[in-house]
N, C-alpha and C positions, 0 to 999 in steps of 0.2 A: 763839793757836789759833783758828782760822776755826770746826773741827769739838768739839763738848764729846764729846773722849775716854773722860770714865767716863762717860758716859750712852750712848753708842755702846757700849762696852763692858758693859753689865751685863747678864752671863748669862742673868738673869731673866728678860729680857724676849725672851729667842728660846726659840723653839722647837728648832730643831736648837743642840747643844750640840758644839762645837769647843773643841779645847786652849787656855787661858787665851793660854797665848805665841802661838798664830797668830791671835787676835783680836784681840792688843798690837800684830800688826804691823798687819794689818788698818785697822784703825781711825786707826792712824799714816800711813798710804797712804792714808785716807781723807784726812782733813786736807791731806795734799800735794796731792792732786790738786787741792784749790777754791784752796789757797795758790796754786798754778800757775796757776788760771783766772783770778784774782784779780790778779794778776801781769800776766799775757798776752793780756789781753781783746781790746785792739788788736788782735789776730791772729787772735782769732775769726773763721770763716767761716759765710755763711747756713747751708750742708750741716751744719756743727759745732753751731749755735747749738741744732737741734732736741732732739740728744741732753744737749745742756746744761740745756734747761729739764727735760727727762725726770730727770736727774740731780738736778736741785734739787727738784723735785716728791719726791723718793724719799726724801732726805736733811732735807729741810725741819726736822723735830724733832729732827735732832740739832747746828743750828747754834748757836752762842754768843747771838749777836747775831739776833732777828728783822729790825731795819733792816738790817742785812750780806745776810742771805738775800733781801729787797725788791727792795736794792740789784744784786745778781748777778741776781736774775729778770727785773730790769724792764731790767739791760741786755742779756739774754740773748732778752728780747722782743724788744726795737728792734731787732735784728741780724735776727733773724726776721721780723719786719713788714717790713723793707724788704727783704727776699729774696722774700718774698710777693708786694711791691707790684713789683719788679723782674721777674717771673716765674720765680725761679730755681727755685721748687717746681711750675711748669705742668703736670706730669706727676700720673698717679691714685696713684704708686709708695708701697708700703708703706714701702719701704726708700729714704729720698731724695725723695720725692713729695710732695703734698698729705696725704694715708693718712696718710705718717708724721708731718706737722706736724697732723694732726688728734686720731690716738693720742697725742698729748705734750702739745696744750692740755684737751683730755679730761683727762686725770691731772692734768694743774695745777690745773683748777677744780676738783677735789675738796679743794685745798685754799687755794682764793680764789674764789668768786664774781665778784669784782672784774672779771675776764676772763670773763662770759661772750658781752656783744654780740661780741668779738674772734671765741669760740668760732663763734659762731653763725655770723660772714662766714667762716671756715674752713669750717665744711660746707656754705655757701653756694658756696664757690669749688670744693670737692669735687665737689658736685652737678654744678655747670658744666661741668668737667672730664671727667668720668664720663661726662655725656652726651654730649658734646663726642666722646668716646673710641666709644661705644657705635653713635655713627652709622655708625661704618664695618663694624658685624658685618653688614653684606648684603654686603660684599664676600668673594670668592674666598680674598683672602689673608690677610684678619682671620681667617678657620677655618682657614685652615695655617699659621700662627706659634704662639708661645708665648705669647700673649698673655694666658693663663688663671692664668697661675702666680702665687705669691705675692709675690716680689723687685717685678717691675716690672710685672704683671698685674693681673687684676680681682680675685684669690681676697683679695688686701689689705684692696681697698675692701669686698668683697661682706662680712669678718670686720667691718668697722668699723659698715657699715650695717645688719648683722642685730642691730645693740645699741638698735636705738632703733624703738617705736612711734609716732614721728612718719612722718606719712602718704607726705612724700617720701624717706624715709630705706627705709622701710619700699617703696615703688613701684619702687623703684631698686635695691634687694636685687633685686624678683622679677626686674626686665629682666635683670639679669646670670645669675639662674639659667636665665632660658628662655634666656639665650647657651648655657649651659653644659649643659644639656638638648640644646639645639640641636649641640654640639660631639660631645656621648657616642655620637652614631649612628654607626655603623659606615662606613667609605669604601673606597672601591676602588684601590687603589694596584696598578700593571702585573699586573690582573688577580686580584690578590689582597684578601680584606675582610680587613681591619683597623681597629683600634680607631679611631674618631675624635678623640683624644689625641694623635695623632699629627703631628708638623709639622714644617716643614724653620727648622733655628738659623740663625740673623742670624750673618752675617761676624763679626762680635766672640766670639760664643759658638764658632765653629767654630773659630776662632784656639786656642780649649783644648780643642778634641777631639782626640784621637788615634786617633778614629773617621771613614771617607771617608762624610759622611750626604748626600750630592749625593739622596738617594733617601727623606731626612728620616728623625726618630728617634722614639724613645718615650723617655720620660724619669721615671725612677723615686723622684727626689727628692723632699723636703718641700719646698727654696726654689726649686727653676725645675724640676718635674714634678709629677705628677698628686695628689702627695702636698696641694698645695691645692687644690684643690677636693674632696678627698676629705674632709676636715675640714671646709670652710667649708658644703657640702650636709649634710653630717650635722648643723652647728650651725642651719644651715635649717630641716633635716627637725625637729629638735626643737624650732623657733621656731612650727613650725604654718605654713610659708612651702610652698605648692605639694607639699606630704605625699603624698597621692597618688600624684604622677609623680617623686617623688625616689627612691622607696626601688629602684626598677630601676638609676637610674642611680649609685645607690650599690654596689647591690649589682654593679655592672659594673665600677667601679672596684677594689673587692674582689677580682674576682674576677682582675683584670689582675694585684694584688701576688702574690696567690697563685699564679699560673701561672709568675711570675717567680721565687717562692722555692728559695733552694736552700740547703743544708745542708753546711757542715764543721764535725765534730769536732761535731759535735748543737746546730753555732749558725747560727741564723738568718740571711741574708743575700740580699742583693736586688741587681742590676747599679745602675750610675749609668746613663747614658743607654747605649741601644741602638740602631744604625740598622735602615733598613726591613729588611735583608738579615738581619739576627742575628735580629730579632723574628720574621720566617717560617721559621727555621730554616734558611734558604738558607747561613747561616756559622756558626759556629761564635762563642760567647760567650764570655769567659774569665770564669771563677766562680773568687774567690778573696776571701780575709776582706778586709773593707772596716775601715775607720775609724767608731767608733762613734760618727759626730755627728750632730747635727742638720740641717744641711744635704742629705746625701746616704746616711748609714746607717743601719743595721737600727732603732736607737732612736731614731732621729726616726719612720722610717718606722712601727713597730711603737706609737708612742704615739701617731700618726693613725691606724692600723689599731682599736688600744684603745678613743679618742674614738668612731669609726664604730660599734664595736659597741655601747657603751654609750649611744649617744645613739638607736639605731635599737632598740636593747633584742635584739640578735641576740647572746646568750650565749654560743655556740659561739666567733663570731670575735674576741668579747670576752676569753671564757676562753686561746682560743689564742695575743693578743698578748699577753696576763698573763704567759703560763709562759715564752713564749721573752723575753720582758724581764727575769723572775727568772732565768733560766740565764745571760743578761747579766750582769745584779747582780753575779753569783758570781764572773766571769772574773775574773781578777788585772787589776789595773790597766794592768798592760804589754802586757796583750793587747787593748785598745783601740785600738793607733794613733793615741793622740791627741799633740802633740807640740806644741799651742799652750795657753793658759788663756783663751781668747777663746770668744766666745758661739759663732758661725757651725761652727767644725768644731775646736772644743778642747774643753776640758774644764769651763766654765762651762754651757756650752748642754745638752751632757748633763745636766749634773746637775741643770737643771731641769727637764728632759724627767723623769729619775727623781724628781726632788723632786715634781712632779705626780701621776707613779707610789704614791708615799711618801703623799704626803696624804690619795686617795683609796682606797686599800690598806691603809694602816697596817703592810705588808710590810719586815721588818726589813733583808734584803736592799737595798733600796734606802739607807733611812738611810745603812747601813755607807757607800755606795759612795759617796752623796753627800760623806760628810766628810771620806771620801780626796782628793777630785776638791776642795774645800776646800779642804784642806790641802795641796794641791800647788799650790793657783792664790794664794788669798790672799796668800801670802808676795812677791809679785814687786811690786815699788817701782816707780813710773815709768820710772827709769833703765832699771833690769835688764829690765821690760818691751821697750821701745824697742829697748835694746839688740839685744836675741833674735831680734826681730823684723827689723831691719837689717841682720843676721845671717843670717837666714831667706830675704832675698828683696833680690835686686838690681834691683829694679824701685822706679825710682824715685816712680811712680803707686799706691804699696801704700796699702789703704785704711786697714792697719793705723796709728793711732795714739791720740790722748788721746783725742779725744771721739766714735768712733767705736763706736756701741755693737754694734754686731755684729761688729768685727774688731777693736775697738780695748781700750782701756784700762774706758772710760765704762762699758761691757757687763758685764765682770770685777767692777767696785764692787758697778754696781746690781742682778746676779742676786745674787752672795753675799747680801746683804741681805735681798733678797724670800725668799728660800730662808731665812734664817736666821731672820728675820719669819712662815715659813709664810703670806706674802701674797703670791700670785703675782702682777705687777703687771699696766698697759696695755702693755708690754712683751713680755711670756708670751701676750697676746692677742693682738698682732701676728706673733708668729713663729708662734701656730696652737698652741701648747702647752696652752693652755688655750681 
């Protein structure tokens, strides 16, 4: 045994309390998976290797062996250092980028020192990156892409930089907010003002629209729409970052979710992207229940609405994401649409969105629905994982697998745990959850 099963196991020590049997499996699935890594290190890839150290970081107290754990960290480093040294992290991306190899050696030095000059050329090469990236917002088309959102934008970097009172770290937040200031003004698209949020999708993203956006879109999501930035200014606004000229452009964002919202059956719901034509009324929208996840529905969106109000101290829009996420709470679980256990648009990602809900609330509603959304994920084994998933999706490029912690297996572990632990980790700070 890699994992010490009764110490992963004892009740005690979580906070949220699960069925004896779903935490036998649990914690058996824990074990498999480092068995697996342990096994298949050979096959590790730099992209894999980030969420691996994140994984070890999380699990660290519960290994048998401290040399075992060394051991997997320091070859899970070298995989990572020469991805680094390679350039395959050249990019600012939360998800795949520098961001995300910076959010995973952050968590690990909480518990080694040992890495911190590594740490420090990490935000060293961040920084570089960042600026590297920032030079081109005098251009036309850095203000009409996407380039704001959190997946492969700044809203990543700007969650990771507003953590530190070091003077560059802290210099480099504001450039990105005065980007983001700078983005919020209004534009004139064929005669018409509209939100400066606004921007036409790259060939790749159009490939999954079933939207003609030739005339660009607005996009209502937490992972690639306004939904970051609307979270990362409010964690500004309450850092004391440019207070003054934020709370407009906050409350501009606010005011965009709201004019979007629309109501069945008394629940909350928001479009996924819209092009210019639907956004002026010029077409018609189709409003129908979305998928409750993080990525793109009501409670991802609804717990960045919640953060904005609570962190600008506006009680109204605080109180109003409160109630439509307890009417969420309530739903039956099959009226979720959720149909994977994965972080991104299943049922893990939720439940930390409400597990955040839960800690800062103390709202019984949530609990319940966490343990459901638990006890539907936990049980799935690598295999039957895998399985589902190759099942799911005849694309051979799915991001789904082991060490993917936003679509993969890696995600599934390490939210259960932080949720179970009532310790939301670097993790919950990358997806904007916290």
């Amino acid at each position: 045994m890699i994992i010490n099963l009764e110490k992963l196991k004892t009740c005690n020590s979580f906070a949220v309390k699960i069925p004896e049997h779903i935490l036998d499996l649990y914690a058996k699935n824990v074990n498999e998976y480092f068995i697996s890594l342990e096994k298949n290190f050979h096959k590790v890839k730099p992209s894999e290797s980030v969420d691996i150290v994140s994984a070890l970081t999380s699990f660290k107290e519960y290994f048998n062996s401290d040399s075992e754990w060394e051991h997997l960290t320091l070859q899970s480093l070298d995989i990572l250092r020469k991805g680094a040294k390679g350039l395959f992290f050249d990019k600012i991306a939360a998800f795949g980028g520098m961001t995300h190899v910076a959010f995973a050696i952050q968590g690990l030095l909480e518990k080694t020192h040992k890495i911190n000059p590594f740490f420090q050329s990490i935000n060293n090469i961040l920084l570089d990156n960042t600026t590297a990236f920032l030079k081109k917002s005098s251009n036309k088309e850095f203000n009409s892409s996407g380039n704001f959102e959190i997946i492969k934008g700044l809203s990543g970097p700007l969650r990771y930089f507003i953590q530190f009172d070091d003077e560059k770290m802290k210099n480099m937040a504001k450039q990105i907010i005065d980007v983001f200031i700078k983005r919020s003004k209004e534009i004139t698209i064929l005669n018409h003002n509209i939100t400066g949020w606004h921007y036409y999708p790259s060939k790749i993203e159009e490939a999954f629209m079933d939207i003609d956006a030739s005339n660009g879109c607005i996009n209502y999501g937490v992972s690639h729409g306004m939904g970051g930035p609307l979270a990362t200014l409010s964690i500004a606004h309450k850092s004391g970052l440019h207070s003054d000229m934020l709370i407009d452009v906050i409350n501009g964002l606010i005011s965009e979710y709201m004019n979007a919202l629309y109501y069945i059956n008394d629940i909350a719901y928001w479009p996924g992207r819209v092009n210019f034509e639907q956004y002026i009324g010029a077409e018609d929208m189709q409003k129908s229940p979305g998928r409750m996840s993080w990525c793109y529905g009501s409670v991802g969106i609804l717990r960045t609405i919640y953060m904005s109000g609570d962190l600008v101290c506006d009680e109204s829009i605080k109180k109003f994401a409160l109630d439509e996420l307890i009417k969420i709470a309530k739903m039956d679980l099959s009226e979720y649409q959720l149909f994977q256990p994965i972080v991104c648009h299943g049922y893990i990602g939720t439940a930390a969105i409400l597990n955040a809900m839960y800690l800062e609330t103390g709202r019984v509603e949530f609990l319940q629905k966490i343990i459901e959304m638990i006890e539907a994920s936990a049980v799935y084994t690598i295999e039957c994982f895998l399985e589902s998933e190759k099942q799911r999706t005849d694309n051979p490029s799915s991001r789904a697998g082991l060490h993917n912690h936003l679509e993969g297996y890696n995600g599934i572990m390490q939210t259960i745990l932080s949720i179970l632990k009532s310790q939301p980790s670097a993790n919950e700070k990358r997806l904007l959850i916290i």
